[in-house]
MITOR-205087 format. One line per field, with one value per residue: residue number from 1; residue in three letters; y, z, x of N, C-alpha, C, O, CB in turn. Coordinates in steps of 0.02 Angstrom, whole numbers. Each point is the difference from the previous one (the first is absolute). Glycine has a CB too. Example, Ala and Ser with C-alpha at 12.3 -4.5 7.8 and 13.67 -1.06 7.14 Angstrom:
<pts>
resi: [1, 2]
resn: [Ala, Ser]
n.v: [-284, 112]
n.w: [390, -98]
n.u: [660, 77]
ca.v: [59, 59]
ca.w: [0, 3]
ca.u: [-45, 42]
c.v: [60, 55]
c.w: [0, 37]
c.u: [45, -39]
o.v: [-1, 55]
o.w: [33, 8]
o.u: [52, 25]
cb.v: [-58, -87]
cb.w: [29, -116]
cb.u: [-147, 34]
</pts>
This chain:
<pts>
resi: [1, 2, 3, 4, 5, 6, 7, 8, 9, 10, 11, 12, 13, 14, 15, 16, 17, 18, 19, 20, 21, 22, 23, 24, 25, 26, 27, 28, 29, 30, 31, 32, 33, 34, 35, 36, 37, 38, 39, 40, 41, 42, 43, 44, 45, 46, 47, 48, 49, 50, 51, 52, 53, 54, 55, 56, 57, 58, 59, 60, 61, 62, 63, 64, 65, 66, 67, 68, 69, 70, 71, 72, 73, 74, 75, 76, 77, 78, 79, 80, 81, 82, 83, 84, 85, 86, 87, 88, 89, 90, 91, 92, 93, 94, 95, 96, 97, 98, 99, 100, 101, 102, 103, 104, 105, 106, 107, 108, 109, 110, 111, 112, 113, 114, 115, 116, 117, 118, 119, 120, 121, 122, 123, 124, 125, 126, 127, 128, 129, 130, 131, 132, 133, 134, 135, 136, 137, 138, 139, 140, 141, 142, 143, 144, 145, 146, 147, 148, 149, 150, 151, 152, 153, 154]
resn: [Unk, Unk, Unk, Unk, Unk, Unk, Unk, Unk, Unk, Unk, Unk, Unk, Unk, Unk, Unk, Unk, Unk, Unk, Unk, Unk, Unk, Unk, Unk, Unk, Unk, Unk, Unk, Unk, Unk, Unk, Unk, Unk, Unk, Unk, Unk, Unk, Unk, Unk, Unk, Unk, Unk, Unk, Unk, Unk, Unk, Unk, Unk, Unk, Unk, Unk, Unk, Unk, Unk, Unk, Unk, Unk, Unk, Unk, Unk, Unk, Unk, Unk, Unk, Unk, Unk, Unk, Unk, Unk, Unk, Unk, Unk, Unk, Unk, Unk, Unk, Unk, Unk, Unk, Unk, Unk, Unk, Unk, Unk, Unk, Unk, Unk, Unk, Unk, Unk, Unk, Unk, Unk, Unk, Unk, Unk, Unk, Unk, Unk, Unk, Unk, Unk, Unk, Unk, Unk, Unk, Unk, Unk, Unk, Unk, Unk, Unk, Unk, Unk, Unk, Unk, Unk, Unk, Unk, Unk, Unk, Unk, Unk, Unk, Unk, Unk, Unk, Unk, Unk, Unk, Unk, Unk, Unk, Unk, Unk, Unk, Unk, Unk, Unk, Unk, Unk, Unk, Unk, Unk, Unk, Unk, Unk, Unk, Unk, Unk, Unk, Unk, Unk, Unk, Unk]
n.v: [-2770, 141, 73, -107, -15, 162, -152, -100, 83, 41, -40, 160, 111, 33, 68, 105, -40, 19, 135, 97, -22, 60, 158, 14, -22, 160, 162, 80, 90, -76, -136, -104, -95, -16, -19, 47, -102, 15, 65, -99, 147, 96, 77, -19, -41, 54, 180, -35, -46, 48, 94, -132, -54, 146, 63, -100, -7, 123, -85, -90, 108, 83, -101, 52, 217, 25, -78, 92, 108, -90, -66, 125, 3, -122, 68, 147, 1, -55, 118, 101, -73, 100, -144, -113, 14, 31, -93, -130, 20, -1, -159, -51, 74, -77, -175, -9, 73, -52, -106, 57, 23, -132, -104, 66, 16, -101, 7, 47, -130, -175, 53, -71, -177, 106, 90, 87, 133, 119, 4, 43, 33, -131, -111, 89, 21, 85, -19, 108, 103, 13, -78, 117, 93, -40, 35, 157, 35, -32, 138, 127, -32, 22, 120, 65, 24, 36, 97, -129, 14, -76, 59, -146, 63, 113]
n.w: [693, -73, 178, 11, -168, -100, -5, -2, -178, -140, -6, 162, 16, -114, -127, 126, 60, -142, -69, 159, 24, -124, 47, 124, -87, -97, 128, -131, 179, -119, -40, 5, 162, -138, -17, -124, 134, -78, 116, -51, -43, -92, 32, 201, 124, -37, 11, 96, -114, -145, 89, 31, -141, -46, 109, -8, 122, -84, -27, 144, 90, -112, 39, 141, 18, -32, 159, 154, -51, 18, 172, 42, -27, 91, 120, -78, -23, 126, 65, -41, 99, 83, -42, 124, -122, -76, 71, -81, -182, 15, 17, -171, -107, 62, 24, -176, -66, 133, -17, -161, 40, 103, -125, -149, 38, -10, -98, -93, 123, -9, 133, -5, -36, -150, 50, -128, 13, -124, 38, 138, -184, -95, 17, -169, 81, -74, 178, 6, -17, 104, 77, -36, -33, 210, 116, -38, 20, 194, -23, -46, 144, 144, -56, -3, 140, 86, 60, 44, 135, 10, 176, -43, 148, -64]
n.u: [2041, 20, 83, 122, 45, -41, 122, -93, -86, 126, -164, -80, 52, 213, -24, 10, 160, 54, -13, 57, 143, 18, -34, 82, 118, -80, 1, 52, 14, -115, -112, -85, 30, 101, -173, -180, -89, -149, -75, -124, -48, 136, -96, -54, 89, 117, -43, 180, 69, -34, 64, 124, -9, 1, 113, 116, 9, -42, -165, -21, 76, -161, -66, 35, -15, -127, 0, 142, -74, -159, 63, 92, -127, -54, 94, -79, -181, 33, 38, -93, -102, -75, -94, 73, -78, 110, 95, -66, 23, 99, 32, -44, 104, 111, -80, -2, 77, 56, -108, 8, 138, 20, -75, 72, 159, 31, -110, 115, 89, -66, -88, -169, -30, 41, -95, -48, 21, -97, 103, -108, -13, 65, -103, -59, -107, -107, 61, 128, -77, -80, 69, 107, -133, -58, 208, -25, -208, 54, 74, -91, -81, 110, 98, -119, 13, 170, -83, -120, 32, -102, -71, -71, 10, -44]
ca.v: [-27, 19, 67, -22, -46, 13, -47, -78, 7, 45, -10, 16, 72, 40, 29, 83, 2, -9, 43, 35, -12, 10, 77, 39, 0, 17, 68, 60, 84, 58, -11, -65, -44, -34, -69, 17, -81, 8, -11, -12, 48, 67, 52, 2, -19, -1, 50, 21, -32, 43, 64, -4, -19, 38, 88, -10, 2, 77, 20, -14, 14, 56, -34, -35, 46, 35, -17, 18, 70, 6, -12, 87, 63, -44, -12, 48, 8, -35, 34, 50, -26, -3, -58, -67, -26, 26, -40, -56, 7, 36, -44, -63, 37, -15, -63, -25, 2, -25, -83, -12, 24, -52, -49, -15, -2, -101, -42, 21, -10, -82, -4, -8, -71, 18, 16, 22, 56, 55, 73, 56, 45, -17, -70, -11, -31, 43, 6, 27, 70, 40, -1, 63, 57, 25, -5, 64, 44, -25, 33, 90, 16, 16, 44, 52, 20, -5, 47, -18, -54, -26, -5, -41, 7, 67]
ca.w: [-3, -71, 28, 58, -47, -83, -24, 4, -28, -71, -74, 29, 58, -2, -94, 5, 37, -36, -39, 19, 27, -85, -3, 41, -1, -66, 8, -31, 38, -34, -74, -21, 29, -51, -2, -1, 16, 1, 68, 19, 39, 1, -19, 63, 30, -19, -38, 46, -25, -58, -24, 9, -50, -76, 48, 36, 85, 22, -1, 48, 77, 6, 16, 50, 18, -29, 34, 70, 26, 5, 51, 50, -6, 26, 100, 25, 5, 65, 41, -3, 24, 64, 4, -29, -43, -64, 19, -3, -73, -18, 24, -22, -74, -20, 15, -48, -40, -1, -2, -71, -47, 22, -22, -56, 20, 14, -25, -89, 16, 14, 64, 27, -48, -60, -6, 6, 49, -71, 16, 19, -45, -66, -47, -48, 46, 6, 67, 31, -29, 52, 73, 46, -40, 14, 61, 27, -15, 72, 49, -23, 15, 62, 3, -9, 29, 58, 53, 45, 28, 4, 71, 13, 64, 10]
ca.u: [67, 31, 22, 71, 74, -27, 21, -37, -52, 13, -39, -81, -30, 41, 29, -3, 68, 54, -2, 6, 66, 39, 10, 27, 98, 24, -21, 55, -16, -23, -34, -43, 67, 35, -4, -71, -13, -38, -25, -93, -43, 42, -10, -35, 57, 74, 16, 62, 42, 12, 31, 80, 12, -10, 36, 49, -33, -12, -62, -39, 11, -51, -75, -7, 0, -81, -70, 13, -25, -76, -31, 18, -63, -56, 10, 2, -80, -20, -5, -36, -58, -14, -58, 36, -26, 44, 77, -17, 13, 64, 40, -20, 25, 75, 13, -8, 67, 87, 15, 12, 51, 63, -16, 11, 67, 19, 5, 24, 61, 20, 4, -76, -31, -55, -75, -11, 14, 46, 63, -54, -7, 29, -4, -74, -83, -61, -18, 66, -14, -40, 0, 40, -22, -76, 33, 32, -65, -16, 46, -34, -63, 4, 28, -57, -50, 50, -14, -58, -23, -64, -12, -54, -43, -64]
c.v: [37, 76, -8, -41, 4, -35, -68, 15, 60, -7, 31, 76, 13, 41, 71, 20, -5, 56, 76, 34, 17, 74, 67, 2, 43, 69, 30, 67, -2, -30, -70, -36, -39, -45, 11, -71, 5, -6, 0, 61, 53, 65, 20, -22, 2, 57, 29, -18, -1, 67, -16, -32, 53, 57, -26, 14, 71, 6, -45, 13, 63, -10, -4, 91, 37, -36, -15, 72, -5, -35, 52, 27, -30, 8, 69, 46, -22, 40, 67, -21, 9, -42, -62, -43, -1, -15, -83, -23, 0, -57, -75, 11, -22, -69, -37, 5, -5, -40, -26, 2, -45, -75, 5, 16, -61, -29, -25, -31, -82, -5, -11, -65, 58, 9, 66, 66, 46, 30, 51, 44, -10, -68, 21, -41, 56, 15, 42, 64, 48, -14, 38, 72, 9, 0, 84, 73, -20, 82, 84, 19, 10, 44, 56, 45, 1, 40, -9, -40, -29, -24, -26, -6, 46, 2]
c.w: [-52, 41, 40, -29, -62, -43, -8, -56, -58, -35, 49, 26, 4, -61, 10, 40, -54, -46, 59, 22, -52, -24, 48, -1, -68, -6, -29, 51, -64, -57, -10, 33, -75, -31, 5, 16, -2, 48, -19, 23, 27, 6, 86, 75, -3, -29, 59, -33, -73, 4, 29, -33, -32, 29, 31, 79, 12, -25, 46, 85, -2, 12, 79, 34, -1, 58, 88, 24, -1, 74, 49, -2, 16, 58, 1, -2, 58, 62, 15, 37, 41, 25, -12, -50, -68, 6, -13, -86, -31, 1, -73, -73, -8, 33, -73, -32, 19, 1, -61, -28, 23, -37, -79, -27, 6, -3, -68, 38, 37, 70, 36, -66, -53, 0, -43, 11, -65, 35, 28, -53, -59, -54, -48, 28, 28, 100, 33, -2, 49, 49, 30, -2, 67, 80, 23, -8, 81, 25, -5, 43, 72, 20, -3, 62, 73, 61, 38, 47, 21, 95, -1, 75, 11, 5]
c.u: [42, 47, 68, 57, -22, 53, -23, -80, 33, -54, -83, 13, 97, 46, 8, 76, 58, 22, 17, 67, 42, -17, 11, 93, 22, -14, 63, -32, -59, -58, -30, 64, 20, -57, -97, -39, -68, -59, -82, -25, 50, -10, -67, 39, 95, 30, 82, 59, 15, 32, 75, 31, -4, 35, 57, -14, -17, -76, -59, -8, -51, -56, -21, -3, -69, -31, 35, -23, -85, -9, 31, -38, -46, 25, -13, -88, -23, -2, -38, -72, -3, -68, 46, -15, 52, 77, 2, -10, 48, 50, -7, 20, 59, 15, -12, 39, 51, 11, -7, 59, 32, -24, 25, 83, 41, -24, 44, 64, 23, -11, -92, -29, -31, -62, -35, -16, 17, 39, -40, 18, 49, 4, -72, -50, -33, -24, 62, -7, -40, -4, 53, -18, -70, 44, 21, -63, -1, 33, -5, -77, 11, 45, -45, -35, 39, 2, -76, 11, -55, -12, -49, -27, -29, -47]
o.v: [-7, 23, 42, -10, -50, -7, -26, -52, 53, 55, 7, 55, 61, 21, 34, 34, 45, 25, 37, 59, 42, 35, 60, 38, 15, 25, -24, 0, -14, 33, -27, 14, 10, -19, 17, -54, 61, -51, 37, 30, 28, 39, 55, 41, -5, 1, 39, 43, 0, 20, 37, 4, 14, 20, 13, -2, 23, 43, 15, -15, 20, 39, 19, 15, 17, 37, -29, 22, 21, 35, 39, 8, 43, 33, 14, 38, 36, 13, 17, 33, -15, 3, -13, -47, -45, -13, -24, -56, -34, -15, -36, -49, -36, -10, -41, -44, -2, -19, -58, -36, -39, -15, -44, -28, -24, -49, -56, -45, -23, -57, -30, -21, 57, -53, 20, 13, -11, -6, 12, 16, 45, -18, 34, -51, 49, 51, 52, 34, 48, 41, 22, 37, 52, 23, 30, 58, 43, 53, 37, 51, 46, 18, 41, 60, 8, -18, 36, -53, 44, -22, 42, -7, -7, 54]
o.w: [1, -18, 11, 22, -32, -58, -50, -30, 2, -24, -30, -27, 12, -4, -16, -28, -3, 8, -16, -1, 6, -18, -8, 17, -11, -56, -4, 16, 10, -21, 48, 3, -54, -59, 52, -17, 0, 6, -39, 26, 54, 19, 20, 24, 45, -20, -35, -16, -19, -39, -17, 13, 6, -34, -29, 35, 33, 32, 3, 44, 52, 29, 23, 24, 49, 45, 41, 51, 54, 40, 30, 58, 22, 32, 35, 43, 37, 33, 58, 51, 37, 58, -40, -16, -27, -46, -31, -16, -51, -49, -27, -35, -47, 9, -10, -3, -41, -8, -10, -46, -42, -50, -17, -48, -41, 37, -24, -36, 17, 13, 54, -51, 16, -14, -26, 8, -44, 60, -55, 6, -38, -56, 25, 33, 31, 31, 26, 52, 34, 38, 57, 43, 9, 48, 54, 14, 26, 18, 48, 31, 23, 59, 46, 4, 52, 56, 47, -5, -5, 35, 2, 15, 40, 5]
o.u: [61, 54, 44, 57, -17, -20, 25, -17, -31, -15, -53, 4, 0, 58, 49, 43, 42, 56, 46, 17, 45, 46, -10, 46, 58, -2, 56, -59, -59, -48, -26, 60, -28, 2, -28, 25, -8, -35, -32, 47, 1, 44, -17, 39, 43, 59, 32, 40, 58, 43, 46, 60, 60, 46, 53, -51, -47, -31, -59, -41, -25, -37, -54, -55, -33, -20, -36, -27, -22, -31, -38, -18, -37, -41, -48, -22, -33, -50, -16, -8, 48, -21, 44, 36, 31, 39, 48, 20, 11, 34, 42, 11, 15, 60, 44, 43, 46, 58, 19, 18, 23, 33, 39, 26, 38, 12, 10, 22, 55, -21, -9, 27, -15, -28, 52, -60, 42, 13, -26, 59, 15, 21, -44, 6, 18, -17, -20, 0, 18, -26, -6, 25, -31, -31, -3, 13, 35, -26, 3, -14, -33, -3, -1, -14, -32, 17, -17, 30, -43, 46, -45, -60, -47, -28]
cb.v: [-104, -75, -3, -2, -49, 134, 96, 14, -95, -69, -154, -192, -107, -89, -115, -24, -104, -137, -122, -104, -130, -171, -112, -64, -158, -134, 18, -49, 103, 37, 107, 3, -40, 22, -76, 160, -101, 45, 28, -149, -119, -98, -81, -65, -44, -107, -7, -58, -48, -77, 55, 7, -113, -59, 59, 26, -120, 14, 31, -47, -63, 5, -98, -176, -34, -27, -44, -100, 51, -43, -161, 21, 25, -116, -111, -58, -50, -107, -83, 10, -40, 106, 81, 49, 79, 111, 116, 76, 74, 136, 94, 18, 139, 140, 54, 47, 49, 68, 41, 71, 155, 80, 29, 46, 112, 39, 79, 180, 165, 36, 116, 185, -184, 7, -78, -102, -49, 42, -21, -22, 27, 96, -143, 57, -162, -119, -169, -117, -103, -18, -127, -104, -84, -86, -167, -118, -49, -225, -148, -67, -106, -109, -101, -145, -53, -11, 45, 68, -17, -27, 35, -51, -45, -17]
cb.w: [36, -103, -2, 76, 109, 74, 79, 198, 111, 10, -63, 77, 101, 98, -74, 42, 112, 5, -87, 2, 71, -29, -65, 49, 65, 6, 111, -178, 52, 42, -99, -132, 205, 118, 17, -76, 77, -87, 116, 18, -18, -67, -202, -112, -44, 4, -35, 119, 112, 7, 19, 72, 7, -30, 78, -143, 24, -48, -120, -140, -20, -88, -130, -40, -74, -197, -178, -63, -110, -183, -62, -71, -107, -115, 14, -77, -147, -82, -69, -159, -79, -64, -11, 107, 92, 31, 134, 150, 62, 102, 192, 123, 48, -14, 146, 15, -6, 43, 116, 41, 16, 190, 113, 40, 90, 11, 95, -48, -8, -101, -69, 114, 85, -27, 139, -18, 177, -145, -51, 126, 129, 125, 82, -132, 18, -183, -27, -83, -151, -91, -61, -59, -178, -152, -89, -59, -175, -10, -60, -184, -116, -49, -82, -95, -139, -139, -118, -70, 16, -193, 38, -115, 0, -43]
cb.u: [-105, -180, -170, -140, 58, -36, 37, 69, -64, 130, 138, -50, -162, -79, -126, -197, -93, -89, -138, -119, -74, -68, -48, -171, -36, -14, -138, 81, 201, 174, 112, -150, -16, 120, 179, -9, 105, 101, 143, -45, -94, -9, 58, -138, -157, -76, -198, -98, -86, -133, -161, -67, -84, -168, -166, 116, 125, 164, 104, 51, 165, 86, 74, 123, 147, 10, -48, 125, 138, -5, 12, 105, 63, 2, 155, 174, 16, 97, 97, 77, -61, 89, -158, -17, -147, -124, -30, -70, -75, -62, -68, -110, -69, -20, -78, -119, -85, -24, -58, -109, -26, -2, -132, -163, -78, 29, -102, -85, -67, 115, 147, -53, -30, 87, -37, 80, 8, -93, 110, -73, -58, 31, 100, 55, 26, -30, -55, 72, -20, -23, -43, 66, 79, -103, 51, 131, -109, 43, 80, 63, -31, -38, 90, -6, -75, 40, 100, -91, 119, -36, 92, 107, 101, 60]
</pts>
């Protein structure tokens, strides 16, 4: 309930909405917003929104750019692929980090419920970390080997 009338629950489950809402009205392009608050698990879930708090927007439209261009080079690895296997990797690679990036995206922005979800390569944490480090080791390793192909009915 806190996600559909974060007004009625301010003191529980709609505080994060609130704060969130309140530091979104107080964005600058360039620099620290007016208005400092103290976000929970800032530095992991909410690292997006800090940096649009402390940078501004222009430094998060680079963020968001940086990691459009990495999944582009992921479709486009994809396509390269002539095993379906390694295509089937590939696929499963940029389904993840783009459903990471959108989800954590809106969630920083109020529009999706609260969970969970890092920044792919900028939220802090040991698991986030390697599990994308071991997502995009997958997506190399089948790049690698892209010009094979394999014939089991032989």
């Amino acid at each position: 309930m806190g996600y559909s009338k974060p007004e009625q629950f301010t003191s529980d489950e709609g505080y994060f909405y609130l704060i969130i809402k309140q530091q979104l009205q107080h964005l600058n392009w360039f620099g620290k917003s007016d208005m400092q608050l103290f976000l929970y698990e800032g530095h992991t879930d909410f690292v997006f929104l800090n940096l649009l708090a402390q940078y501004g927007l222009v430094m998060s439209f680079f963020i968001i750019l940086i990691l459009l261009l990495l999944i582009s080079r992921l479709i486009a690895v994809s396509n390269m692929m002539k095993d379906s296997f390694g295509k089937l990797l590939t696929v499963g690679g940029i389904a993840v980090i783009t459903i990471e990036l959108i989800y954590n995206i809106g969630m920083n922005f109020g529009y999706l419920p609260l969970t969970g979800m890092p920044l792919p390569f900028i939220s802090y944490g040991l698991m986030p970390t390697l599990i994308h480090a071991i997502v995009i080791g997958v997506v190399l390793s089948a790049y690698r080997q892209k010009d094979l192909q394999f014939n089991i009915h032989s």
